[in-house]
MARLO-746097 format. One record per residue (C-alpha): residue in three letters; z, x, y. Coordinates in steps of 0.1 Angstrom, whole numbers, plus 2048, in hexadecimal, padded with zeros to 3 digits. Layout:
<atoms>
<aa=ALA&up=Z&east=X&north=Y>
...
</atoms>
This chain:
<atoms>
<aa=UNK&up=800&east=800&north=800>
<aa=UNK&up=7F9&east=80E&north=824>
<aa=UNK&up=812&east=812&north=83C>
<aa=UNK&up=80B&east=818&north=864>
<aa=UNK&up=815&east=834&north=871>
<aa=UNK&up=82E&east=82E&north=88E>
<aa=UNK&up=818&east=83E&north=8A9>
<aa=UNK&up=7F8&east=82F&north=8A2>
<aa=UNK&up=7E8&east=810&north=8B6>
<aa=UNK&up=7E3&east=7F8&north=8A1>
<aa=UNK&up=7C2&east=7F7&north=8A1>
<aa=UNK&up=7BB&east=818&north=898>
<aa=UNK&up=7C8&east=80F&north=875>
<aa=UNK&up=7A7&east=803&north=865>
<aa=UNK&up=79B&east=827&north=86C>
<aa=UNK&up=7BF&east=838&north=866>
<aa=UNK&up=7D0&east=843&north=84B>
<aa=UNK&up=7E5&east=860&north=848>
<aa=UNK&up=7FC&east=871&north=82E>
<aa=UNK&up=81A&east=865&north=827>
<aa=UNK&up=812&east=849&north=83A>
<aa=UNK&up=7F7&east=839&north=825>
<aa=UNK&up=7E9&east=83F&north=801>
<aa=UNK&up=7C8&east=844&north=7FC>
<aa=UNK&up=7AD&east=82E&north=810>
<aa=UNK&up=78B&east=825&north=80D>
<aa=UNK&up=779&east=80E&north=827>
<aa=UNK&up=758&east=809&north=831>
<aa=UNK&up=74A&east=803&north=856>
<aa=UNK&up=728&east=7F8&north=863>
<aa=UNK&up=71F&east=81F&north=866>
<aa=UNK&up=736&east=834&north=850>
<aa=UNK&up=74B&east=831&north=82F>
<aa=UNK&up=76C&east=848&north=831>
<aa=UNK&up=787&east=84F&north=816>
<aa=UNK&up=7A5&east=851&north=82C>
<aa=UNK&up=7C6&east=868&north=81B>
<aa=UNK&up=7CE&east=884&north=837>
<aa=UNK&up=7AB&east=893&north=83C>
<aa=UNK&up=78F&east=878&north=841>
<aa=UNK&up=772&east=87D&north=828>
<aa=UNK&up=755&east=86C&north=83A>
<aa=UNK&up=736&east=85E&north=826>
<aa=UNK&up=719&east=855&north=83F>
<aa=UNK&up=70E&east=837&north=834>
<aa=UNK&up=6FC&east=826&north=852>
<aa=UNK&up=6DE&east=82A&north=867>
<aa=UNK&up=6E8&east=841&north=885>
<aa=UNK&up=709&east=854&north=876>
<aa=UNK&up=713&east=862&north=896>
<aa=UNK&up=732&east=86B&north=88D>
<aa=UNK&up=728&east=883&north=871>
<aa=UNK&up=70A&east=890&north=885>
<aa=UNK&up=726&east=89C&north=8A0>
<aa=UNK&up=738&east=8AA&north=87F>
<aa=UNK&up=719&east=8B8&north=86D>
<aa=UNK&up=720&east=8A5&north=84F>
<aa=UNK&up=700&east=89F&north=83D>
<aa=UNK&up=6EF&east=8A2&north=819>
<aa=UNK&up=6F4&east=888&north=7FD>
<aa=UNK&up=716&east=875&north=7F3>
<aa=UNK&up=71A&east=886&north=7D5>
<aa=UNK&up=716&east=8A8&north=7E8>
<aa=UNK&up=72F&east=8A1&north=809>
<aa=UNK&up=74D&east=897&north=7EF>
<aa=UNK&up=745&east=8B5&north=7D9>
<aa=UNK&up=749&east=8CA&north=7F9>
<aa=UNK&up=76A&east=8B8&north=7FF>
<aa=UNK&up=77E&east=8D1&north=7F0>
<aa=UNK&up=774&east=8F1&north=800>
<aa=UNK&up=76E&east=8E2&north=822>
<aa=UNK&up=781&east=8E8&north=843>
<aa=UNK&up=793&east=8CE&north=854>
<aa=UNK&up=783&east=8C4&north=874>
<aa=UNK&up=79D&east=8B3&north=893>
<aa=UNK&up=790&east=895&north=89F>
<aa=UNK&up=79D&east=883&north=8C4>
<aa=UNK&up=799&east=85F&north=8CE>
<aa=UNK&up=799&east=851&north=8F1>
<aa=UNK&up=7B4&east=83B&north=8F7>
<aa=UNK&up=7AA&east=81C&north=90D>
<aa=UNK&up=7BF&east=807&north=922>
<aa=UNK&up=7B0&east=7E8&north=934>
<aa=UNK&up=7A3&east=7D2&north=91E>
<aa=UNK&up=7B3&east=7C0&north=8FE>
<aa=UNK&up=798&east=7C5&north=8E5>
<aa=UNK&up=799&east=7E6&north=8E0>
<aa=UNK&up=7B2&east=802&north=8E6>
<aa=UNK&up=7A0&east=820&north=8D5>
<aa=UNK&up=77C&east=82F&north=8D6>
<aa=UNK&up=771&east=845&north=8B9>
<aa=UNK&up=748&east=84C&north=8C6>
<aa=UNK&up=746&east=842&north=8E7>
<aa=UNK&up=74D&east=823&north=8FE>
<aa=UNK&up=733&east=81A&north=91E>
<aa=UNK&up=721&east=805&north=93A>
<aa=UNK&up=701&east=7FD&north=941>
<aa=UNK&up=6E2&east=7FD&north=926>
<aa=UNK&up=6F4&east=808&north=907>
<aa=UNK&up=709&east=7E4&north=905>
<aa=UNK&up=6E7&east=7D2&north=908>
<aa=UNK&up=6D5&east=7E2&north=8F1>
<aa=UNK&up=6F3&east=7DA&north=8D9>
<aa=UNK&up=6F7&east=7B9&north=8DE>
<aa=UNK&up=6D1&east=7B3&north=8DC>
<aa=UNK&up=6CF&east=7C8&north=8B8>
<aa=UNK&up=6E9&east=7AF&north=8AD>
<aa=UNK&up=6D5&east=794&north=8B5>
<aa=UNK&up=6B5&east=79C&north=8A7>
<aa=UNK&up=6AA&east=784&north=88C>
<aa=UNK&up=695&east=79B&north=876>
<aa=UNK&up=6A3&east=7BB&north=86E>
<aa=UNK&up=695&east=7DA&north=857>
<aa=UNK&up=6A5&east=7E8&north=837>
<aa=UNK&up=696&east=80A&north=844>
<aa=UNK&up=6AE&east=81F&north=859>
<aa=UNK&up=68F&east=830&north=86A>
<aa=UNK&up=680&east=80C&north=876>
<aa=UNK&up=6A1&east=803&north=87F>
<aa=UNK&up=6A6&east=822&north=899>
<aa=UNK&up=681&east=81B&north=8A4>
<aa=UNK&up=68A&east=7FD&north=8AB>
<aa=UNK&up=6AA&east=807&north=8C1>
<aa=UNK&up=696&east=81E&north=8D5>
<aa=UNK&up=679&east=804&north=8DD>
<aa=UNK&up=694&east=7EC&north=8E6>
<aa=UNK&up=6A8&east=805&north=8FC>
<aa=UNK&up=689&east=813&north=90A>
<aa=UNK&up=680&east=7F0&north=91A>
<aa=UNK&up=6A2&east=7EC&north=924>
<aa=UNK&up=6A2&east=806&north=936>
<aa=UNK&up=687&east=802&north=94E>
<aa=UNK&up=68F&east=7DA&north=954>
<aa=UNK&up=6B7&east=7DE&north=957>
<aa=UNK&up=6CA&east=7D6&north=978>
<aa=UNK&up=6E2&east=7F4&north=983>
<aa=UNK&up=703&east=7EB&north=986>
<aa=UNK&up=721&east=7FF&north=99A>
<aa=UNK&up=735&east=813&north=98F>
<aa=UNK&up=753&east=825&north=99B>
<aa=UNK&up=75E&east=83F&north=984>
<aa=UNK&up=77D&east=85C&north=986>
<aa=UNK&up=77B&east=877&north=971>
<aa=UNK&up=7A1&east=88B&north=971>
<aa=UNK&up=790&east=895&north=996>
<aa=UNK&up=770&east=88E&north=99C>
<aa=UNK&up=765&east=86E&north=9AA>
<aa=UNK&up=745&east=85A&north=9A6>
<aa=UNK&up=736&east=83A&north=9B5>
<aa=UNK&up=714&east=831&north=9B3>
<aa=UNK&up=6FA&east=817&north=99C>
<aa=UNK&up=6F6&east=823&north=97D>
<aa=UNK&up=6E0&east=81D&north=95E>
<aa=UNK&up=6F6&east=828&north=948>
<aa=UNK&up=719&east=835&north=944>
<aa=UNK&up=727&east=842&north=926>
<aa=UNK&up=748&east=853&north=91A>
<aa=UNK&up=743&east=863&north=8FC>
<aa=UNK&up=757&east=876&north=8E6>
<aa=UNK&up=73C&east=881&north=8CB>
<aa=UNK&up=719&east=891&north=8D2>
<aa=UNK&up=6FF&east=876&north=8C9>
<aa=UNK&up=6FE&east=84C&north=8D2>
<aa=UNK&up=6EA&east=82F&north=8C9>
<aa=UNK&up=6CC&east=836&north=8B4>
<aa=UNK&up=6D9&east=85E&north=8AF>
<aa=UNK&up=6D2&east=863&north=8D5>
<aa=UNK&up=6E1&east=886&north=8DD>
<aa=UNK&up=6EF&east=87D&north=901>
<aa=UNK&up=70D&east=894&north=900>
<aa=UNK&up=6FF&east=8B8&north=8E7>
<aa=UNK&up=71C&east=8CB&north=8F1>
<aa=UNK&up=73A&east=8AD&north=8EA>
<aa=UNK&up=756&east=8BB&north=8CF>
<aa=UNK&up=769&east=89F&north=8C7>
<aa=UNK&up=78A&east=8B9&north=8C2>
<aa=UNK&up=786&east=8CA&north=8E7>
<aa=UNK&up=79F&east=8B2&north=8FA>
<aa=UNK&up=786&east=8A4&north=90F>
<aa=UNK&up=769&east=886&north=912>
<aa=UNK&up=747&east=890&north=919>
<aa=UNK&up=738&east=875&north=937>
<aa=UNK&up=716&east=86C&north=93C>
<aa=UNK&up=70D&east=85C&north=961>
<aa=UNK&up=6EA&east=855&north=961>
<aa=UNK&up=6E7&east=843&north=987>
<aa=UNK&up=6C8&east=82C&north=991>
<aa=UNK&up=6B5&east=84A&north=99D>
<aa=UNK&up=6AF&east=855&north=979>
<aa=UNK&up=69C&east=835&north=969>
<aa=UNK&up=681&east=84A&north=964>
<aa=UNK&up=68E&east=867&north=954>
<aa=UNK&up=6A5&east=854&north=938>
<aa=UNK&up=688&east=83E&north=930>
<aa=UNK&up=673&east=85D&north=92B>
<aa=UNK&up=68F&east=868&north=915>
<aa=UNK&up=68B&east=84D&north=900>
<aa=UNK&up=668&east=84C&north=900>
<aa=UNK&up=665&east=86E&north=8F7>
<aa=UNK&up=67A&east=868&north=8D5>
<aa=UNK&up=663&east=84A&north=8CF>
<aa=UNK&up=645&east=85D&north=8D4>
<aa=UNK&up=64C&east=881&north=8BE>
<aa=UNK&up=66D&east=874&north=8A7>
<aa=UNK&up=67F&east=895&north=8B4>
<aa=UNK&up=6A6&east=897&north=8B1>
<aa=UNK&up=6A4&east=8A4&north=8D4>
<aa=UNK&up=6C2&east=8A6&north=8EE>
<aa=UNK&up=6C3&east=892&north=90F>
<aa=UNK&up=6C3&east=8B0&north=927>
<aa=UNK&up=6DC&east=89F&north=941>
<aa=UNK&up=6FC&east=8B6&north=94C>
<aa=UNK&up=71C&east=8A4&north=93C>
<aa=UNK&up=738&east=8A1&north=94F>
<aa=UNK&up=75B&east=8A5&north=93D>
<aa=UNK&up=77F&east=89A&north=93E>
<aa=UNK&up=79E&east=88E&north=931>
<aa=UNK&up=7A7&east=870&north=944>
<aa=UNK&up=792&east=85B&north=955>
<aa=UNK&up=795&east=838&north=969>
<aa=UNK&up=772&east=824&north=96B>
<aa=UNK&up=769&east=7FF&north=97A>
<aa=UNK&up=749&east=7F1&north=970>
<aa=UNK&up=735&east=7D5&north=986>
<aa=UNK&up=72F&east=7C2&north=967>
<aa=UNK&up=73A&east=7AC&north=94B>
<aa=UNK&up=72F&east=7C2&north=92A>
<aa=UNK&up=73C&east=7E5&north=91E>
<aa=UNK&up=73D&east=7F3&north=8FB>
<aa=UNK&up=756&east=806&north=8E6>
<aa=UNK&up=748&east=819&north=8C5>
<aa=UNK&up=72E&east=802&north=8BB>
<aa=UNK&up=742&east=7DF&north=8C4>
<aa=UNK&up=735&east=7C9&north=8E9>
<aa=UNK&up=756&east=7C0&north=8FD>
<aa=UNK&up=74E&east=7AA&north=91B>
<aa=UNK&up=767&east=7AF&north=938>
<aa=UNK&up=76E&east=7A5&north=959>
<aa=UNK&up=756&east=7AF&north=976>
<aa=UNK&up=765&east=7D1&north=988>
<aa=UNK&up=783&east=7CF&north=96D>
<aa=UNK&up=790&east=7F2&north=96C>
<aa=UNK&up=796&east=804&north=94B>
<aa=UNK&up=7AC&east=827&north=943>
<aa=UNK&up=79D&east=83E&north=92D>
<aa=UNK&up=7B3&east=861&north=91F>
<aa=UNK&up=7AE&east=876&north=901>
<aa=UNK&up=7C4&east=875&north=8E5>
<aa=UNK&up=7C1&east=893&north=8D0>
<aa=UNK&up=7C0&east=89A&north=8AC>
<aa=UNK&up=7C3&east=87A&north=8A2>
<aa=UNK&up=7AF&east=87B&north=885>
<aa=UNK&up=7A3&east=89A&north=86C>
<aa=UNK&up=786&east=89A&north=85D>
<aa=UNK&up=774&east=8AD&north=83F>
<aa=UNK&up=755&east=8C2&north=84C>
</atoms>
């Protein structure tokens, strides 16, 4: 039987489980499957896998749980959010703007593919148009010092390297350094994102988004809008409702 560590938020226990707190766990989410005792063995089992693209966990099922037992153990932070009831952890990432559309409009799709490849084609032709027809929004956004305010296409906290449909936004993120990598692309760079993305459509190439990341440990952020996203999940919240962000490290451990 599991028991909850003391310390944890509760909703971090789906994804938590830690010796001599819980006996051996095995759950599966929309993009990974983990075995949870101590050390988290993950088993990429979705489409996009960011997580264990960050981690460089790749090769067949069979070959990441032979490796188990001779692998290092990798620390893992979350970003603890305060500011809205739905949520009180991020694991990948949590943002404003085009990513929350896009998510909401791959849930409601009536036809989907079986083929991960056609699936992520299909993200990027989606996001692609949503980028060039999407209304900026404000933003105000503190990070430990530095302060923003302009329209932006997209904002994004992220605490791994890749987003979305394996969209390397933040190539130098390390989900162990303490910090969030943020991405502030304002109204001024329509063109550049959608060329991004059209590039990836066009040649299939795993390439970064060459945009300097700003970092930080704690950071304070109101959004003009009604729609955010944490991890993979749409929240809707109040227009200009501002939300806490700080890094909570070594949460988690993983197998690499």
């Amino acid at each position: 039987m599991r028991k909850a560590h003391p310390k944890q938020p509760t909703s971090l226990l789906p994804w938590v489980a830690m010796a001599p707190y819980a006996s051996l766990l095995h759950t599966c989410s929309r993009d990974h499957c983990v075995e949870k005792s101590g050390p988290i063995g993950l088993l990429p089992a979705g489409t996009a896998n960011n997580i264990a693209r960050t981690l460089g966990i790749k090769g067949s099922n069979e070959d990441i749980i032979n490796h188990w037992a001779s692998s290092e153990k990798k620390p893992f932070d979350i970003g603890r959010i305060s500011g809205i009831e739905e949520k009180d952890f991020l694991l990948e990432a949590l943002g404003f703007g085009v990513f929350p559309k896009l998510i909401r409009e791959m849930g409601n799709r009536k036809e989907k593919s079986d083929n991960p490849e056609d699936e992520l084609r299909d993200a990027l032709q989606r996001l692609h148009n949503i980028i060039l027809s999407y209304k900026t929004r404000e933003c105000e956004i503190v990070l430990d010092d530095q302060h923003f305010h302009d329209k932006f296409l997209m904002v994004e906290i992220m605490n791994i390297q890749s987003l979305g449909p394996n969209l390397k936004l933040a190539p130098l993120a390390d989900p162990a350094d303490g910090e969030l990598d943020v991405i502030l692309v304002p109204a001024s760079q329509r063109e550049e994102l959608a060329g991004y993305i059209e590039r990836r459509l066009r040649y299939g190439k795993d390439e970064p988004f060459l945009y300097k990341a700003h970092r930080a440990k704690k950071i304070k952020v109101t959004w003009a809008g009604h729609l955010l996203h944490v991890d993979d999940e749409v929240v809707k919240i109040e227009r200009s409702q501002e939300l806490n962000i700080s890094v909570v490290q070594n949460v988690l451990e993983f197998l690499v």
